[in-house]
C-alpha positions, -999 to 999 in steps of 0.1 A, spaced: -46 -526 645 -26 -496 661 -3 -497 631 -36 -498 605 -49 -462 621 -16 -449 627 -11 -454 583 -49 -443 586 -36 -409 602 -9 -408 580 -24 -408 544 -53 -381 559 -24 -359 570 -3 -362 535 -38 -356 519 -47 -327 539 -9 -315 531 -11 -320 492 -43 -302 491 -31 -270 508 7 -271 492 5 -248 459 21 -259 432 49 -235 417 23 -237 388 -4 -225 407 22 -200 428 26 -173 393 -8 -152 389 13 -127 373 21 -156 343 -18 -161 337 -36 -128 349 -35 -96 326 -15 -68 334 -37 -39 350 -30 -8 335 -29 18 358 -52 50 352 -32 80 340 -40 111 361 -33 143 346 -25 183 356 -23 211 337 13 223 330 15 254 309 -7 277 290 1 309 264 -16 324 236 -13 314 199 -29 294 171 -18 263 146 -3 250 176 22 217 161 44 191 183 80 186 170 90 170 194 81 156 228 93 190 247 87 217 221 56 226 202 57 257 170 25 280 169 16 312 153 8 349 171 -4 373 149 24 375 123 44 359 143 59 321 145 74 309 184 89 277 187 87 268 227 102 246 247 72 233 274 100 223 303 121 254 305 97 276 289 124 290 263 112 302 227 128 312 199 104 341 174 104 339 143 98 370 126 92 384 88 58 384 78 36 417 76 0 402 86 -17 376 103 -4 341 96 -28 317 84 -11 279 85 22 265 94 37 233 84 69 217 101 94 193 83 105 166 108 138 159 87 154 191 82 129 210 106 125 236 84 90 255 88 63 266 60 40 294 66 13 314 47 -2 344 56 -28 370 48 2 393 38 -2 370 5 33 352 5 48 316 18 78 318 37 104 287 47 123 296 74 152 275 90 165 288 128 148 323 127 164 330 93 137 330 58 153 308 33 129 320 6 98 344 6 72 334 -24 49 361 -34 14 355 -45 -12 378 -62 -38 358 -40 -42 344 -2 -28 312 2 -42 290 30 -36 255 40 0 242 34 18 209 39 54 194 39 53 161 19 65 136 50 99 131 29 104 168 29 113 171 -7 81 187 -22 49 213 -2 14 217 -9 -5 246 -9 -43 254 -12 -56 290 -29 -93 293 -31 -99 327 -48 -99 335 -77 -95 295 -83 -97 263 -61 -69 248 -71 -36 234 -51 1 245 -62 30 219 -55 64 233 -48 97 215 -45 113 219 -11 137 249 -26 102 266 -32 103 263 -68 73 260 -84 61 226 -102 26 223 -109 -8 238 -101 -37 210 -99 -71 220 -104 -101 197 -100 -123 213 -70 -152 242 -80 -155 253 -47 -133 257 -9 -108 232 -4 -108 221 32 -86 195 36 -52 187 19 -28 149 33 1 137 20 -2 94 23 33 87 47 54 73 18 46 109 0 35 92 -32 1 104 -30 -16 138 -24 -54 137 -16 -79 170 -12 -112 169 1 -139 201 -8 -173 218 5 -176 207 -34 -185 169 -19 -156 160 -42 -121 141 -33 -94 144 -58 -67 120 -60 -31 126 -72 3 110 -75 32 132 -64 38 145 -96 7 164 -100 -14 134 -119 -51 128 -113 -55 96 -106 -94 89 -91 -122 121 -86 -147 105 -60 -176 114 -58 -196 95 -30 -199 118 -1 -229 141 -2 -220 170 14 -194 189 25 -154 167 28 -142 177 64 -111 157 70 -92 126 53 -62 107 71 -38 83 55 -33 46 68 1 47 82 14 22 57 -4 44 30 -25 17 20 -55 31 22 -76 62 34 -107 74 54 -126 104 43 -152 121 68 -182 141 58 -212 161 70 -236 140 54 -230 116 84 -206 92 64 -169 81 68 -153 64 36 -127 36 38 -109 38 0 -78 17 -11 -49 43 -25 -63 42 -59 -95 55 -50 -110 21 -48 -140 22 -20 -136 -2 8 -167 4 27 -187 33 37 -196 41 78 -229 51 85 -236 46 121 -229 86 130 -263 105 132 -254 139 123 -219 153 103 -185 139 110 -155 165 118 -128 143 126 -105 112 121 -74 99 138 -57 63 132 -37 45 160 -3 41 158 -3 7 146 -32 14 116 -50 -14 134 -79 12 144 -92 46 133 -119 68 151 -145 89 134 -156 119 158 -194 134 151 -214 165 159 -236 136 178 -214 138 209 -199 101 201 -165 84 194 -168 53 168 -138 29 166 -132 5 139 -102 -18 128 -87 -12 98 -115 -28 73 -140 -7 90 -150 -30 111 -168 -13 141 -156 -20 174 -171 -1 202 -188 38 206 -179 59 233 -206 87 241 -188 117 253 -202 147 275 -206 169 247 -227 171 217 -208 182 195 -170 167 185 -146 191 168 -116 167 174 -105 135 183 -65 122 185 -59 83 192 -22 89 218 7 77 199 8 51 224 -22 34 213 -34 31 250 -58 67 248 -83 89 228 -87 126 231 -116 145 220 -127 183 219 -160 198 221 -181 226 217 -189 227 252 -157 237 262 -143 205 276 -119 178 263 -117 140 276 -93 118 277 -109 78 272 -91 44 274 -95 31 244 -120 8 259 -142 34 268 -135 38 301 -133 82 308 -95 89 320 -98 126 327 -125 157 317 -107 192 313 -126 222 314 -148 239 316 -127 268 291 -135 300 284 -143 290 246 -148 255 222 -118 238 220 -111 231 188 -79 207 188 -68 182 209 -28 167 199 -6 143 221 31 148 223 52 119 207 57 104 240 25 107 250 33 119 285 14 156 270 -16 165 258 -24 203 241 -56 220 238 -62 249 215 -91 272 224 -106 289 200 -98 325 218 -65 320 210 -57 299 243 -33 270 242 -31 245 274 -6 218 281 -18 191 306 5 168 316 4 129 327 18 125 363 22 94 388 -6 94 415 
């Protein structure tokens, strides 16, 4: 009898031991549970005066003062001026292969510069406005809206090739698709114009309703998303072909931005609200900002963030599940552009005074 309870103990004991032993299974919540991602908290790091602003790289950004270009260098605070035109510069365009620079200018010429030097100065008997390396660097874009709405293609030597016309009124936005075989321009004309890279039409689209605000190029330059104040965002396939259209916005679109992966693209509104949506536009989630009015959004190259400016004079930072990161502001104007450095350790602001902030991601 003693030896039946003493095994009696014995098999409660081993019991009581198996059920409070943890498996090495069991032992690895790092193995099953998702990785936390911590929340980035960031500080303002540098501010100047200047316009266009443009990352080249993730320590220097290029931006125009007056007739003036300054490359700078956000760490050290170095900059090199660049110096030749006679009035107030309107665009600038930077060449990430041979980081050359384009520039037009109310002083009615184009310049390419390379290291404070002008390789070539092209006169004009007209303003030129919006200009654009082709990604591969070997051709540039330009837009001219008086006396004719029309885009001229140079070669990267700034000879002249061709002069495309196809818009009857302002041209307001001009992209190059990332392989640079395709040029698409978008007008207050509510037209889209197509073209190959050597100047052929290849689709006019005429869809939108209203005025053509922005369009941005799948990475893999598959496809294309216009935005429009009639409230719309257009998914077309390179040949002009439309995917689908958006209509969820309830007042104009003024900006775009893809991911770096071209799994998901943003639309920004004048309704205060962020709309996500993968590739096929697909929606995904809204995020309702504090202001009422979006002048720019910017997915971080990262993938992780979304940046957005407002009227209000604030810009946000939101996880890309929604979830608000940061709120700068309030400025002393809108701001009008919001960019992430390639590393996405930066974010810029433009103001529309002429202000330029640099806020910068630190550990907590």
């Amino acid at each position: 009898m003693k030896n039946k309870f003493l095994l009696f103990i014995l098999i409660i004991l081993l019991c009581v031991s198996c059920a409070t032993t943890k498996s090495p299974t069991a032992e690895s919540p790092t193995a099953e549970s998702p990785t936390v991602e911590p929340t980035p908290f960031f500080m303002e790091k540098r501010s100047f005066y200047g316009f266009n602003p443009i990352w080249i790289n993730s320590s220097e950004v290029i931006y125009t003062n007056g007739s003036t270009i300054v490359r700078r260098n956000i760490n050290n605070y170095s900059r090199e001026v660049y110096e030749g035109h006679t009035s107030d510069i309107l665009d600038i365009s930077f060449d990430n292969i041979t980081e050359n620079i384009l520039s037009t200018s109310h002083d009615k010429t184009i310049k390419i510069w390379n290291k404070n030097n002008i390789i070539k100065d092209i006169a004009n008997e007209t303003i030129m406005s919006l200009i654009y390396w082709s990604p591969d660097g070997n051709l540039f874009s330009v837009t001219r809206n008086y006396p004719e709405h029309s885009i001229v293609i140079y070669n990267s030597d700034g000879e002249y090739i061709k002069t495309l016309n196809g818009h009857s009124d302002k041209i307001k936005c001009l992209e190059w698709s990332p392989n640079s075989k395709f040029l698409v321009s978008g007008s207050t004309d509510h037209i889209i114009n197509l073209w190959d890279n050597k100047g052929n039409n290849i689709a006019k689209l005429q869809e939108h309703t209203n005025d053509v605000n922005q369009i941005l190029w799948h990475p893999n330059s598959d496809r294309f998303v216009s935005a429009s104040d009639d409230g719309t965002a257009i998914l077309w396939d390179k040949n002009g072909k439309l995917i689908t259209k958006l209509t969820r916005h309830t007042a104009e679109i003024t900006s775009l931005s893809w991911n770096n992966t071209g799994s998901l693209f943003a639309t920004g509104s004048k309704d205060g609200t962020i709309n996500i949506w993968d590739s096929n536009g697909i929606f995904v989630r809204s995020i309702k900002t504090d202001g009422d009015f979006i002048f720019d959004i910017a997915f971080s190259p990262d993938g992780k963030m979304i940046a957005s400016a407002s009227l209000q004079k604030i810009a946000q930072v939101w996880k890309i599940t929604g979830e608000n990161v940061a709120t700068m502001g309030s400025y002393s104007d809108t701001v009008y552009e919001v960019s992430w450095n390639p590393d996405s350790k930066m974010l810029l602001l433009g103001i529309a005074g002429g202000e330029i902030f640099i806020w910068e991601i630190q550990s907590k």
